[in-house]
C-alpha positions, 0 to 999 in steps of 0.5 A, a space after each residue: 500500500 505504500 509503494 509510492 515511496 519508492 518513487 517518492 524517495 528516487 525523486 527526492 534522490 535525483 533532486 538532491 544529485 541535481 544541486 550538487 552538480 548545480 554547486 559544483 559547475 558554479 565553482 569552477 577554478 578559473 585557472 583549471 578552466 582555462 588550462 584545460 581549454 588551452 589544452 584542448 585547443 593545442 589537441 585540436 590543432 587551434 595554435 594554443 588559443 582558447 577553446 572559447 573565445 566566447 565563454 557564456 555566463 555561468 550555469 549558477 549566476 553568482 560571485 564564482 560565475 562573475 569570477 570565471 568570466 573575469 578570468 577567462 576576459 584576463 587571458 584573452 587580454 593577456 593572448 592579445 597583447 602576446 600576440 600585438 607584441 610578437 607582431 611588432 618584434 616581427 616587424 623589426 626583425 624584417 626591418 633589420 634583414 632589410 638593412 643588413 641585405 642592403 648594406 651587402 647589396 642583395 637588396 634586389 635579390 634577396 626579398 624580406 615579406 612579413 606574412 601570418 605564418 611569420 617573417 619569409 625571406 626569399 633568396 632566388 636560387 642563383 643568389 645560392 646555386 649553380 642551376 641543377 645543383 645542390 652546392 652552395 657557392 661560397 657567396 651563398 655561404 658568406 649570404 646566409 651567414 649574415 642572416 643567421 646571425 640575425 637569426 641566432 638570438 630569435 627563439 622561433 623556429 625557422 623553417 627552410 623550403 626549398 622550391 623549382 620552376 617546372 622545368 623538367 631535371 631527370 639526372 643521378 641525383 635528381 630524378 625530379 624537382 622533389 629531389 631537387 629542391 629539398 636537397 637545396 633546402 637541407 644544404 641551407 640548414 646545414 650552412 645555418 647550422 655550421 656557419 652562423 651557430 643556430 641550433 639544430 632543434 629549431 630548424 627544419 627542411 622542406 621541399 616544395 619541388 615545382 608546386 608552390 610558385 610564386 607567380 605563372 612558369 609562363 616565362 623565363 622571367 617567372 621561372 627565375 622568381 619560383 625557382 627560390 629558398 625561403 626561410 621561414 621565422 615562424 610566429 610562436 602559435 605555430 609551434 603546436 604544429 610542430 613535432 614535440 612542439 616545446 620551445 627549444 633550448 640554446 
C-alpha cells in the first residue's frame, strides 16, 4: 500500500544529485578552466588559443560565475597583447634583414615579406646555386651567414623550403624537382647550422619541388622568381604544429 515511496524517495534522490552538480559547475577554478581549454585547443590543432573565445555566463549566476568570466576576459587580454607584441618584434626583425641585405647589396635579390605564418625571406636560387645543383657557392655561404646571425638570438623556429620552376631535371641525383629542391633546402640548414651557430632543434627542411610558385612558369622571367629558398621565422602559435612542439633550448 505504500509503494509510492519508492518513487517518492528516487525523486527526492535525483533532486538532491541535481544541486550538487548545480554547486559544483558554479565553482569552477578559473585557472583549471582555462588550462584545460588551452589544452584542448593545442589537441585540436587551434595554435594554443582558447577553446572559447566566447565563454557564456555561468550555469549558477553568482560571485564564482562573475569570477570565471573575469578570468577567462584576463587571458584573452593577456593572448592579445602576446600576440600585438610578437607582431611588432616581427616587424623589426624584417626591418633589420632589410638593412643588413642592403648594406651587402642583395637588396634586389634577396626579398624580406612579413606574412601570418611569420617573417619569409626569399633568396632566388642563383643568389645560392649553380642551376641543377645542390652546392652552395661560397657567396651563398658568406649570404646566409649574415642572416643567421640575425637569426641566432630569435627563439622561433625557422623553417627552410626549398622550391623549382617546372622545368623538367631527370639526372643521378635528381630524378625530379622533389629531389631537387629539398636537397637545396637541407644544404641551407646545414650552412645555418655550421656557419652562423643556430641550433639544430629549431630548424627544419622542406621541399616544395615545382608546386608552390610564386607567380605563372609562363616565362623565363617567372621561372627565375619560383625557382627560390625561403626561410621561414615562424610566429610562436605555430609551434603546436610542430613535432614535440616545446620551445627549444640554446
Amino acid at each position: 500500500m505504500e509503494r509510492w515511496l519508492i518513487t517518492y524517495a528516487d525523486l527526492i534522490t535525483l533532486l538532491l544529485v541535481f544541486f550538487v552538480v548545480m554547486y559544483a559547475l558554479s565553482n569552477i577554478d578559473a585557472q583549471k578552466f582555462a588550462a584545460i581549454a588551452e589544452v584542448l585547443s593545442r589537441a585540436l590543432g587551434g595554435g594554443g588559443g582558447m577553446v572559447l573565445n566566447y565563454p557564456g555566463p555561468s550555469i549558477v549566476q553568482g560571485s564564482a560565475g562573475q569570477q570565471q568570466m573575469d578570468r577567462l576576459k584576463e587571458l584573452q587580454d593577456l593572448q592579445r597583447a602576446t600576440q600585438a607584441a610578437e607582431a611588432a618584434r616581427m616587424e623589426q626583425v624584417a626591418a633589420r634583414l632589410r638593412a643588413r641585405l642592403e648594406q651587402e647589396g642583395l637588396a634586389g635579390r634577396v626579398t624580406v615579406t612579413v606574412e601570418e605564418r611569420g617573417v619569409v625571406i626569399t633568396f632566388l636560387d642563383t643568389v645560392l646555386f649553380p642551376i641543377g645543383s645542390d652546392e652552395l657557392t661560397p657567396q651563398a655561404r658568406r649570404i646566409l651567414t649574415t642572416v643567421g646571425e640575425e637569426l641566432r638570438e630569435l627563439p622561433n623556429y625557422v623553417r627552410v623550403e626549398g622550391h623549382t620552376c617546372d622545368l623538367p631535371i631527370n639526372t643521378y641525383r635528381f630524378p625530379s624537382n622533389w629531389e631537387l629542391s629539398v636537397a637545396r633546402a637541407t644544404s641551407v640548414v646545414q650552412a645555418l647550422i655550421r656557419n652562423a651557430g643556430i641550433p639544430a632543434a629549431r630548424l627544419s627542411a622542406t621541399g616544395y619541388g615545382e608546386y608552390r610558385p610564386r607567380v605563372p612558369n609562363d616565362s623565363e622571367a617567372n621561372r627565375q622568381l619560383n625557382r627560390r629558398v625561403d626561410l621561414v621565422i615562424l610566429r610562436t602559435k605555430y609551434e603546436a604544429a610542430e613535432p614535440l612542439a616545446g620551445r627549444p633550448q640554446g
